[in-house]
DRENGUSE-997406 format. One record per residue (C-alpha): residue number from 1; residue in three letters; z, y, x. Coordinates in Angstrom, 3 decimals. Layout:
<sites>
+-----+------+----------+----------+----------+
! seq ! type !       c3 !       c2 !       c1 !
+-----+------+----------+----------+----------+
! NUM !  ALA !        Z !        Y !        X !
...
+-----+------+----------+----------+----------+
</sites>
This chain:
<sites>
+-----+------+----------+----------+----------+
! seq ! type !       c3 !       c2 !       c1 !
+-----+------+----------+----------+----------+
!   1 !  UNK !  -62.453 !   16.617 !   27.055 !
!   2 !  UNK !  -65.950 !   15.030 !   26.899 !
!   3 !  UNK !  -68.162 !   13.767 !   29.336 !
!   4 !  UNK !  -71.938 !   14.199 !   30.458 !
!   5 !  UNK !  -74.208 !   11.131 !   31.098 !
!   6 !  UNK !  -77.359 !    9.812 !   31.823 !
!   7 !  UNK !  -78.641 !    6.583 !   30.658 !
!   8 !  UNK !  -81.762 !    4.506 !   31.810 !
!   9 !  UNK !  -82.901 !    1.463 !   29.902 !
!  10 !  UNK !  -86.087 !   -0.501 !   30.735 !
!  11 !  UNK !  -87.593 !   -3.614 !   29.455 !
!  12 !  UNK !  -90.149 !   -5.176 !   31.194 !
!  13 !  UNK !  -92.142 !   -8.582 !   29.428 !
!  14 !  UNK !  -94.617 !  -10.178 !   31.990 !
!  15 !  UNK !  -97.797 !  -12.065 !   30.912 !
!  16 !  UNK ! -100.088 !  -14.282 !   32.983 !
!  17 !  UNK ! -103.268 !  -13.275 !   30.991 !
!  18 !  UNK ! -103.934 !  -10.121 !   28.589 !
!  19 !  UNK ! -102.053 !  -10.254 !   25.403 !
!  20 !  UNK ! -101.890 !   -7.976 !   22.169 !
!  21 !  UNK !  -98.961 !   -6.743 !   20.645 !
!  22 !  UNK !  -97.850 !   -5.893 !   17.042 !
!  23 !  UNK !  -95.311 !   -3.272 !   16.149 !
!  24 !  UNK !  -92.048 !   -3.249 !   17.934 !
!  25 !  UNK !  -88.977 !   -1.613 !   17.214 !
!  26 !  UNK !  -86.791 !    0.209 !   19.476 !
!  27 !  UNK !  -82.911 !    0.812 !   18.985 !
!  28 !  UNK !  -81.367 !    3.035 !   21.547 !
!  29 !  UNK !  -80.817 !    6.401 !   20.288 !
!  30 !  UNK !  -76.599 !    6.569 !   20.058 !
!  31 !  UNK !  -75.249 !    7.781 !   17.202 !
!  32 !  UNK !  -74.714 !   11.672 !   16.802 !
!  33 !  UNK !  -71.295 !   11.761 !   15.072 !
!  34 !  UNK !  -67.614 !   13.451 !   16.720 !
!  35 !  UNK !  -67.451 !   10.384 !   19.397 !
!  36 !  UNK !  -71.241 !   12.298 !   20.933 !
!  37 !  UNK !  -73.874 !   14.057 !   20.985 !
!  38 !  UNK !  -77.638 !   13.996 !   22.385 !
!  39 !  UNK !  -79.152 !   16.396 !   24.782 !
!  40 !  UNK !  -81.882 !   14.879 !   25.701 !
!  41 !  UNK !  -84.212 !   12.204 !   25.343 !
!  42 !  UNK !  -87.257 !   10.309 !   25.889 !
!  43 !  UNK !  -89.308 !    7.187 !   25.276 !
!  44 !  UNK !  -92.097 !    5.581 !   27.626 !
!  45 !  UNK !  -94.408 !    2.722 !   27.319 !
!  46 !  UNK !  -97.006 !    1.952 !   29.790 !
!  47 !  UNK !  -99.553 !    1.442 !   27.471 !
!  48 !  UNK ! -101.139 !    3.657 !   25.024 !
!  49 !  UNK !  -99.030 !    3.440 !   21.768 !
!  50 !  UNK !  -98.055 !    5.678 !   18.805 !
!  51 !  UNK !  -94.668 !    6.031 !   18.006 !
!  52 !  UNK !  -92.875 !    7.429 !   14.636 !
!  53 !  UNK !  -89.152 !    7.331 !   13.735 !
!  54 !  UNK !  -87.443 !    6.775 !   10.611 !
!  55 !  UNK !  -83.632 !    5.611 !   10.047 !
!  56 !  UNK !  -82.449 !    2.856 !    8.189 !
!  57 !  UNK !  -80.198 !    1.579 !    5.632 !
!  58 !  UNK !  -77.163 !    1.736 !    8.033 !
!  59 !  UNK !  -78.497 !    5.383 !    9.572 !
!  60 !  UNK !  -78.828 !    3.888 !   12.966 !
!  61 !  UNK !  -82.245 !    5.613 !   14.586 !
!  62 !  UNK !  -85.444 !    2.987 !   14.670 !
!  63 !  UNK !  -88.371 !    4.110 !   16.843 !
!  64 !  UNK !  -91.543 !    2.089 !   15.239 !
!  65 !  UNK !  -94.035 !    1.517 !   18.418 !
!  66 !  UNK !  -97.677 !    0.480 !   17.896 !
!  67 !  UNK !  -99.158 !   -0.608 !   20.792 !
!  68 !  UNK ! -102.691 !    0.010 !   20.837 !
!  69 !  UNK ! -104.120 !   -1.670 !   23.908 !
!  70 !  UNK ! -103.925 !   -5.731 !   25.320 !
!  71 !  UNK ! -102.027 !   -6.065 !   28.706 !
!  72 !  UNK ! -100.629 !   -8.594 !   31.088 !
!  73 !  UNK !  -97.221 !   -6.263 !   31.502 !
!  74 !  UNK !  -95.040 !   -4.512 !   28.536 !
!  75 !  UNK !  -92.666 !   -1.679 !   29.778 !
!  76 !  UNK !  -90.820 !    0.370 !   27.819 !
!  77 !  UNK !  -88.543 !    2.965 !   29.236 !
!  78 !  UNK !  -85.603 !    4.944 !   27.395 !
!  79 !  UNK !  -83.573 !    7.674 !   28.877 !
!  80 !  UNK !  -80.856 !    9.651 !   27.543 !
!  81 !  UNK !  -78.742 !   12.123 !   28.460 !
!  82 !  UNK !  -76.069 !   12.579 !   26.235 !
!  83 !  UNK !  -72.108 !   13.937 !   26.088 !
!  84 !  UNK !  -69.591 !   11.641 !   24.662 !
!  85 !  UNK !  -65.770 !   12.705 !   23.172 !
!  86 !  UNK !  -64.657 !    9.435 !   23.794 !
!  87 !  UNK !  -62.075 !    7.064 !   21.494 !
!  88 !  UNK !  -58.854 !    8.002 !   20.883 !
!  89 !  UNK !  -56.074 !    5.175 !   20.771 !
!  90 !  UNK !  -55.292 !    3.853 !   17.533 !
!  91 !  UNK !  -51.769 !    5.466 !   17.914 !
!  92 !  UNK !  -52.733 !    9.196 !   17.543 !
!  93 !  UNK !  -54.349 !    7.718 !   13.933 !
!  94 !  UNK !  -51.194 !    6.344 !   12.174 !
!  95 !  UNK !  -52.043 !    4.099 !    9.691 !
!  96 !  UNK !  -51.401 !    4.047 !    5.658 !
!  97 !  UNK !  -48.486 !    1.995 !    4.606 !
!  98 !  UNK !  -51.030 !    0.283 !    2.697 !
!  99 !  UNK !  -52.810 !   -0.844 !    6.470 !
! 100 !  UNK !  -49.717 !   -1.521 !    7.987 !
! 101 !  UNK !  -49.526 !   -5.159 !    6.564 !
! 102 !  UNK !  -52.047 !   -7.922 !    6.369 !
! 103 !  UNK !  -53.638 !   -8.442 !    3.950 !
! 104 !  UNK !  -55.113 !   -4.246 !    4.015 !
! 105 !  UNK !  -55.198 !   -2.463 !    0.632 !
! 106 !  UNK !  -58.030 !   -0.659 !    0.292 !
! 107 !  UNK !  -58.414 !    1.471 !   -2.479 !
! 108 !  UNK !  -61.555 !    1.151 !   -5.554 !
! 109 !  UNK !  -63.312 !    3.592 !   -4.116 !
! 110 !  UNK !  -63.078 !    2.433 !   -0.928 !
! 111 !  UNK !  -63.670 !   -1.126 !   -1.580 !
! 112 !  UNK !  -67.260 !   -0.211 !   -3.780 !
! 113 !  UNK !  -68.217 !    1.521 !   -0.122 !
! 114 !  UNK !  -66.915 !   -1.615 !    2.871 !
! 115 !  UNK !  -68.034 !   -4.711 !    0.526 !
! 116 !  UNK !  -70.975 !   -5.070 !    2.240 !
! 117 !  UNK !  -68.830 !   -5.204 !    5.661 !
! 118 !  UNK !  -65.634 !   -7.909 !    3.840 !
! 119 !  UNK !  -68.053 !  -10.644 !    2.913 !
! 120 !  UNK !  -68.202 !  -13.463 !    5.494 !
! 121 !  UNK !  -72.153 !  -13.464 !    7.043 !
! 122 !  UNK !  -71.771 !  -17.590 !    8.803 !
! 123 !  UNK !  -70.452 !  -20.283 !    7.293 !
! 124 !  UNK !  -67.432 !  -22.509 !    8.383 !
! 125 !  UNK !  -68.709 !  -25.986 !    8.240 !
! 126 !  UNK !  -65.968 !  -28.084 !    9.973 !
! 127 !  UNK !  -63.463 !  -25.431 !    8.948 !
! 128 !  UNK !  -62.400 !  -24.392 !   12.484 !
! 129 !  UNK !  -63.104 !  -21.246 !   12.304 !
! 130 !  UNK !  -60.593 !  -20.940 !    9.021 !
! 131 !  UNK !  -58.534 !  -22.523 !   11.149 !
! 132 !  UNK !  -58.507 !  -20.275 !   14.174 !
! 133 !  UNK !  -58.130 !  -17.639 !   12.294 !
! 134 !  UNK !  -54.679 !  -18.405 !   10.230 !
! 135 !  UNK !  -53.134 !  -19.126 !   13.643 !
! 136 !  UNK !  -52.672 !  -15.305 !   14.238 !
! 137 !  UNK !  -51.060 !  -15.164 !   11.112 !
! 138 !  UNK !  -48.695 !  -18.139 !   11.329 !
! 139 !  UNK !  -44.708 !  -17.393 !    9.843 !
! 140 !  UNK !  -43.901 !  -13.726 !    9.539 !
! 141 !  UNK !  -46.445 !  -12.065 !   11.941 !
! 142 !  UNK !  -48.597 !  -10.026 !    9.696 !
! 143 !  UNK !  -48.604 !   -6.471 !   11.699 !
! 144 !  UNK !  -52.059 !   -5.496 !   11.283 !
! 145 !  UNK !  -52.517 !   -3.552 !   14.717 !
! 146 !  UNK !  -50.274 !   -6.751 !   15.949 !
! 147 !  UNK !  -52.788 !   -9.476 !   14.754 !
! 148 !  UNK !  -55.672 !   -7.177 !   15.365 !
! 149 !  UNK !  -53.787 !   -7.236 !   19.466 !
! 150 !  UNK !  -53.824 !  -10.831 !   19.598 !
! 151 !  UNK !  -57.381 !  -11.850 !   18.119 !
! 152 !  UNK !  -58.574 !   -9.543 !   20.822 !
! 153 !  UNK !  -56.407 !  -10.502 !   23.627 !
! 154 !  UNK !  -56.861 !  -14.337 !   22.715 !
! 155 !  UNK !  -60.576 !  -14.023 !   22.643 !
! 156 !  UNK !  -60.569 !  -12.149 !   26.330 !
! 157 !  UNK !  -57.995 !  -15.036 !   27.539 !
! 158 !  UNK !  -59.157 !  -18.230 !   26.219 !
! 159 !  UNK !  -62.878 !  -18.194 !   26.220 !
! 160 !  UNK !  -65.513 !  -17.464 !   29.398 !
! 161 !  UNK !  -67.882 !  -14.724 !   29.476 !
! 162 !  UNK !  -71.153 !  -16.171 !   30.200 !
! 163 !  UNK !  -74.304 !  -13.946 !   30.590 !
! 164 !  UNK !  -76.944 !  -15.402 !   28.602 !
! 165 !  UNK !  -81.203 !  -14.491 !   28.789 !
! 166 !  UNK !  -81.708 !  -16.210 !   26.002 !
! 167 !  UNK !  -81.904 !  -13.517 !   22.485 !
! 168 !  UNK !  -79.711 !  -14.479 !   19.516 !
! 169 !  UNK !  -75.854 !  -14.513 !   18.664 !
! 170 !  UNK !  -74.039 !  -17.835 !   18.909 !
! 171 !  UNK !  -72.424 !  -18.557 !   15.611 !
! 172 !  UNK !  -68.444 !  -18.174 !   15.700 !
! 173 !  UNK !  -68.231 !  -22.111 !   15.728 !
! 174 !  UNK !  -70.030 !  -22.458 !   18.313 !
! 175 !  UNK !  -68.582 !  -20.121 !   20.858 !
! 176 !  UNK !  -65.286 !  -21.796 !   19.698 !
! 177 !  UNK !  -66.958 !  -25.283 !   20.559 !
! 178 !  UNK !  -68.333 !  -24.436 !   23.633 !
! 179 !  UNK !  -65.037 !  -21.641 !   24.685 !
! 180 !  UNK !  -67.892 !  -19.419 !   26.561 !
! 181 !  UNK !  -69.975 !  -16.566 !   25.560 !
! 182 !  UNK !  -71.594 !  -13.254 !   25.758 !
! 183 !  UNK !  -70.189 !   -9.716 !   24.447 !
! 184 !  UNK !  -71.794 !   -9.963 !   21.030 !
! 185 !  UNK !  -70.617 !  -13.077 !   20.960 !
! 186 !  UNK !  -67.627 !  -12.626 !   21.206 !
! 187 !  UNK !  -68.162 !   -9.373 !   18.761 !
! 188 !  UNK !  -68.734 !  -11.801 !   16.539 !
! 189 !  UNK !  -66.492 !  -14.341 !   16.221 !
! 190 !  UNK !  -63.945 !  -11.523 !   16.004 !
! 191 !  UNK !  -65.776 !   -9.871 !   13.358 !
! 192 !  UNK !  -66.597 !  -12.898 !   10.800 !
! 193 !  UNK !  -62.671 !  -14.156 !   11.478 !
! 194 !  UNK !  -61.074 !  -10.959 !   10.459 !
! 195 !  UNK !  -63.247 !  -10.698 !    7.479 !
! 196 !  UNK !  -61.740 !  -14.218 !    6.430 !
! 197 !  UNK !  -58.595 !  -11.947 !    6.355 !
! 198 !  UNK !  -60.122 !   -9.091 !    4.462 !
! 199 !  UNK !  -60.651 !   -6.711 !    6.711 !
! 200 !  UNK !  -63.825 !   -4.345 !    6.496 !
! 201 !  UNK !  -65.921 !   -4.718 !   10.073 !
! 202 !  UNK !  -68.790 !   -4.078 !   11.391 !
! 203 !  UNK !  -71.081 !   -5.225 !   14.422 !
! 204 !  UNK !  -71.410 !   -2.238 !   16.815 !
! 205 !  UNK !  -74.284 !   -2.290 !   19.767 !
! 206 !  UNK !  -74.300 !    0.205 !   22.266 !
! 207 !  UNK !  -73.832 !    0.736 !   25.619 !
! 208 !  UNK !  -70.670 !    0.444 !   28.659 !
! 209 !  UNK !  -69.733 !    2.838 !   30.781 !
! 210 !  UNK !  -68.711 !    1.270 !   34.047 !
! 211 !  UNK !  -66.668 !    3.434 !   36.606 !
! 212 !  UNK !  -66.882 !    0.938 !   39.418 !
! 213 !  UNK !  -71.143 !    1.546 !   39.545 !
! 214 !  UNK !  -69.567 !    5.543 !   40.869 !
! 215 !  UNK !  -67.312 !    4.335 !   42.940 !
! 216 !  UNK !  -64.201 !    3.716 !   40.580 !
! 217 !  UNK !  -61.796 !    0.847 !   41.070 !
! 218 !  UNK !  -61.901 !   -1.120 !   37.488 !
! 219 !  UNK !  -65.196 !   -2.889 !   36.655 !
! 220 !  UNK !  -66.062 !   -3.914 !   33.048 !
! 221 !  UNK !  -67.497 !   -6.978 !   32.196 !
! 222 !  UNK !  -70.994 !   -6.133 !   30.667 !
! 223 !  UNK !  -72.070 !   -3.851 !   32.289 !
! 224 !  UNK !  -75.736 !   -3.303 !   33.222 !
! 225 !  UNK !  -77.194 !   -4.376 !   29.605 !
! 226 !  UNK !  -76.768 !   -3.469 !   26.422 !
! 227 !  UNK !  -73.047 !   -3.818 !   25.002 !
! 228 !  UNK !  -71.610 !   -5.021 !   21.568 !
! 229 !  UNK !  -67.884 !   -4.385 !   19.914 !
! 230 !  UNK !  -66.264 !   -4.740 !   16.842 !
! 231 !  UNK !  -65.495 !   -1.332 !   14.449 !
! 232 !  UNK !  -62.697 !   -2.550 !   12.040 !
! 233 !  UNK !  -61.712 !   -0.303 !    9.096 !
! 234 !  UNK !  -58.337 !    0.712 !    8.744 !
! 235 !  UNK !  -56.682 !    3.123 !    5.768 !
! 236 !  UNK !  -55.486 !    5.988 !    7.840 !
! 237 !  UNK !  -57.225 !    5.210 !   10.466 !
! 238 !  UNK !  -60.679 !    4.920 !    9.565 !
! 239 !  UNK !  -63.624 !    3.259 !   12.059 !
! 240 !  UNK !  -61.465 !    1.515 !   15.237 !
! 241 !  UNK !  -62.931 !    0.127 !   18.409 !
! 242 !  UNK !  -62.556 !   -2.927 !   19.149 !
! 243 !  UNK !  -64.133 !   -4.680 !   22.222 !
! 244 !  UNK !  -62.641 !   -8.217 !   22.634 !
! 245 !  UNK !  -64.781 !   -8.672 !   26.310 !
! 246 !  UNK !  -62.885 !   -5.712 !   27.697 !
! 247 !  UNK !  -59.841 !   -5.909 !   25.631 !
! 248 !  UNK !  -60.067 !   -1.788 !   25.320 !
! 249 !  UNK !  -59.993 !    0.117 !   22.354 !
! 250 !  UNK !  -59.678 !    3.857 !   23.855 !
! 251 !  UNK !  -61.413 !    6.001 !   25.828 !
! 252 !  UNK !  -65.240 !    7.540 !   27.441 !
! 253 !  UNK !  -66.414 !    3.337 !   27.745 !
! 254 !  UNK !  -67.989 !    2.440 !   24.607 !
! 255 !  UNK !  -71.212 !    4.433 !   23.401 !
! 256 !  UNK !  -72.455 !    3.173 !   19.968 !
! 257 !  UNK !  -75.760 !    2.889 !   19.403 !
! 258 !  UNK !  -75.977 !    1.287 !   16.257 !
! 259 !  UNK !  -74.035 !   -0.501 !   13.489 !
! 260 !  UNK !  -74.618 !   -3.565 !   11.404 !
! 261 !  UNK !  -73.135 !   -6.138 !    9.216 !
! 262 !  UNK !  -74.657 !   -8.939 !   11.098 !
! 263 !  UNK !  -75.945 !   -8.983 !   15.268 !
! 264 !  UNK !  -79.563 !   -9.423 !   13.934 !
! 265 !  UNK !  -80.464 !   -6.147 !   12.461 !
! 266 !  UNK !  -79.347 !   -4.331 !   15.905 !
! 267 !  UNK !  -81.536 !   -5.767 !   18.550 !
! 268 !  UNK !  -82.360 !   -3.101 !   21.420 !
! 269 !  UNK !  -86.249 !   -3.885 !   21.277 !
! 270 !  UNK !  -87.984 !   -6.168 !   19.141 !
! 271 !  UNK !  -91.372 !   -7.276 !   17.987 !
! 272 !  UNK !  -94.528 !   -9.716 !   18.849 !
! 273 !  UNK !  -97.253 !  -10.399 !   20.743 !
! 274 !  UNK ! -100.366 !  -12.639 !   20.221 !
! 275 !  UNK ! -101.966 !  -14.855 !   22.624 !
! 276 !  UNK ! -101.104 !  -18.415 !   24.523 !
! 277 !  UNK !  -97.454 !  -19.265 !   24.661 !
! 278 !  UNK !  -97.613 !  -20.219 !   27.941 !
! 279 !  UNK !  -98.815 !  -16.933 !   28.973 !
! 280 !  UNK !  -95.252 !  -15.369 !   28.697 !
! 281 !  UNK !  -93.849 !  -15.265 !   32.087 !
! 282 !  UNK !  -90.271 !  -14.084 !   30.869 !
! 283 !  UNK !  -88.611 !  -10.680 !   30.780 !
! 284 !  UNK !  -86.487 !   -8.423 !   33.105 !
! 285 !  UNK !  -83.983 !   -5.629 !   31.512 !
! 286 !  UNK !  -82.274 !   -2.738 !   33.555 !
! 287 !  UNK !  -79.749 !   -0.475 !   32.173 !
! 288 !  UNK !  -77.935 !    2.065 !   34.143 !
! 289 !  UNK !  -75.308 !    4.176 !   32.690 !
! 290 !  UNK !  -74.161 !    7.106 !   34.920 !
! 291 !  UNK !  -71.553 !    9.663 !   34.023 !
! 292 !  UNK !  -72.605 !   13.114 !   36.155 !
! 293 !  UNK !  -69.063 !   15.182 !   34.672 !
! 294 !  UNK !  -66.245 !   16.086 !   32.441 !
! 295 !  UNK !  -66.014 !   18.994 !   30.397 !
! 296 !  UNK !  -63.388 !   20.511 !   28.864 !
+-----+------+----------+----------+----------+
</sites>
């Protein structure tokens, strides 16, 4: 079964006076693999521009934008209509014997291919991160898909979601500190503590599908912006979903976009403008995610 959807994204920076722009890059284009597939697609700026793609070291699609012409108002407009498989669960995908236990074994060849996804991106300072982390691990417990559970249920439990304007990723300390974040926070506290493990993951952006905007009775929690998740490696297995915000790891609500081995290489829309700072009167982003059917 698969399902059709349409997806609207706009971005909208405001200016008091005329400002130019240099190139901008645009990551929205979800990943063609078995979990989907594109049927259609467009981009549209309200200002004369030129626009070129290219993919990157990680094969996520980059649209390069050159904006050609000063303005007090930036707009840029993605939509998508696309058909998505959906996630198995992690059941129908039985493990290795060599996954089943922490620490994973992964294999030469293996290993030469995830290193760049096993080495810790932040540093611990005070140690509490370390710390944290050996908690799920405490005594015998050292199930994989058990401690994998837990890190994700504890995360959804013990800290806040918090919507947050501001761009950037908290560092895992911090979101410990302060017990709050947003989704790629949360991505990534999950993501730099299982790599302290030895896990391979890997920072996924993408987008939600919510079933309470058509009328369904669950609502997700990020929902109307761009999402983020976790994609852990597992012998057996392979890439597994893992979104610590929703606590899922099945089904037609995650839609990757991209994938990275840090938050900053994955930012929906990015670039600069030149003028007086306090000409930048802030920005507004709308995403709506629509499902229109299943197919069999």
């Amino acid at each position: 079964m698969s399902a059709i959807y349409d997806l609207e994204h706009t971005t909208n920076y405001r200016y008091a006076n005329p400002v130019t722009f240099g190139e901008h890059r645009a990551i929205f284009l979800p990943r063609a693999n078995y979990s989907g597939r594109i049927l259609s697609y467009s981009l549209e700026i309200n200002i004369p521009s030129k626009i070129r793609w290219m993919m990157d070291t990680l094969s996520n699609n980059v649209a390069i934008i050159e904006l050609n012409e000063p303005a007090t108002e930036l707009v840029v407009t993605y939509r998508v209509r696309g058909e998505h498989f959906g996630f198995h669960a992690i059941a129908e995908f039985p493990l290795d014997l060599r996954a089943e236990e922490i620490p994973v074994q992964y294999a030469p060849d293996e290993w030469d291919d995830l290193a760049l996804f096993m080495r810790p991106h932040t540093t611990d300072p005070d140690g509490s991160l370390a710390a944290w982390t050996k908690s799920f691990i405490a005594g015998d417990r050292d199930k994989t898909l058990d401690v994998l559970q837990r890190i994700m249920d504890t995360i959804n439990s013990s800290l806040t979601y918090e919507a947050r304007e501001l761009e950037g990723t908290q560092s895992p300390t911090q979101t410990l500190r302060l017990k709050s974040g947003t989704c790629r926070d949360f991505a990534w506290l999950m993501i730099e503590a299982l790599r302290r493990l030895g896990f391979a993951c890997r920072f996924v952006s993408g987008y939600l599908y919510d079933a309470a905007l058509d009328g369904g009775e669950i609502g997700m929690t990020g929902s109307g912006a761009t999402h983020a998740w976790v994609q852990i490696y597992l012998p057996g297995a392979g890439w597994r979903n893992y979104d610590p915000t929703n606590q899922i790891t099945a089904g037609f609500n995650l839609i990757p976009v991209a994938i990275a081995r840090h938050p900053g290489q994955v930012i929906p829309l990015s670039g600069s403008w030149f003028g007086n700072p306090q000409d930048y009167m802030g920005m507004d982003v709308r995403v709506v995610l629509r499902e229109l059917c299943f197919a069999s």
